[in-house]
N, C-alpha and C positions, 0 to 999 in steps of 0.2 A: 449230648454228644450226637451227631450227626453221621447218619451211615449212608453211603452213598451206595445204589442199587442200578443195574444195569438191568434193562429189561426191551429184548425182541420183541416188537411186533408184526403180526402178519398183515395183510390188505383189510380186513374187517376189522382188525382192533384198531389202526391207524385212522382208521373212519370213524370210528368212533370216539376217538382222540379228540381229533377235529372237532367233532361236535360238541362234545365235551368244553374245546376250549373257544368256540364259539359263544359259549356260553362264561365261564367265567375267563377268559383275559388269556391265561399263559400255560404252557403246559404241564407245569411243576405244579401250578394251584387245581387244576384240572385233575390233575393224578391225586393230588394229596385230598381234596375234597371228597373224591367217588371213593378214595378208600377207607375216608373215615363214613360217608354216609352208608357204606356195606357193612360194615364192620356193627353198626348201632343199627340198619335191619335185621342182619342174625342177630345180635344180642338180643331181638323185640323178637325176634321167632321165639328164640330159644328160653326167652323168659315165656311167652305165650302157652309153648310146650312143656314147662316145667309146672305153670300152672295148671294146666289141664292135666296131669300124671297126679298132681297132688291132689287136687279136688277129687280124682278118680278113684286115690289112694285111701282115701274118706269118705266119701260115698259113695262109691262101687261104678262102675262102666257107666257112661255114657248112653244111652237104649237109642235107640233104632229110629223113635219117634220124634226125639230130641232133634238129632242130626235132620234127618227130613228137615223140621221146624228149621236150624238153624243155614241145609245148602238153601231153603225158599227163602229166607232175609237173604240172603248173599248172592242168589240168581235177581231177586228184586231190586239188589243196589249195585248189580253191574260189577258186582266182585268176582273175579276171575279165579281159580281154583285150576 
């Protein structure tokens, strides 16, 4: 079944619209595409986050040296935080 949604936008989301549909075709594929590929980045956060509470939950906090080791892989590969 099909629900139809009304949705304002302001000058920077219109722009980004645009580019959006620059990119695939129309703005209905535009809209429907960015909101499933947001939807499947939080679900990969929030699985990311669930893993890491688990692991933590079984073998205790994360230490200090760890993290160091893991922002320098992620300052090394341009991974933004």
């Amino acid at each position: 079944m099909a629900i139809k949604t009304t949705i304002d936008f302001d000058d920077e989301m219109e722009t980004a619209l645009a580019e959006l549909v620059a990119m695939d075709g129309t703005k209905k594929l535009a809209i429907k595409r960015s909101l499933l590929a947001e939807v499947k980045r939080r679900r990969r956060s929030q699985a990311m986050l669930d893993l890491i509470a688990s692991w933590e939950a079984e073998e205790g906090p994360i230490d200090r040296e760890h993290l160091a080791w893991a922002d320098a892989v992620l300052d090394r590969q341009g991974v933004g935080r």
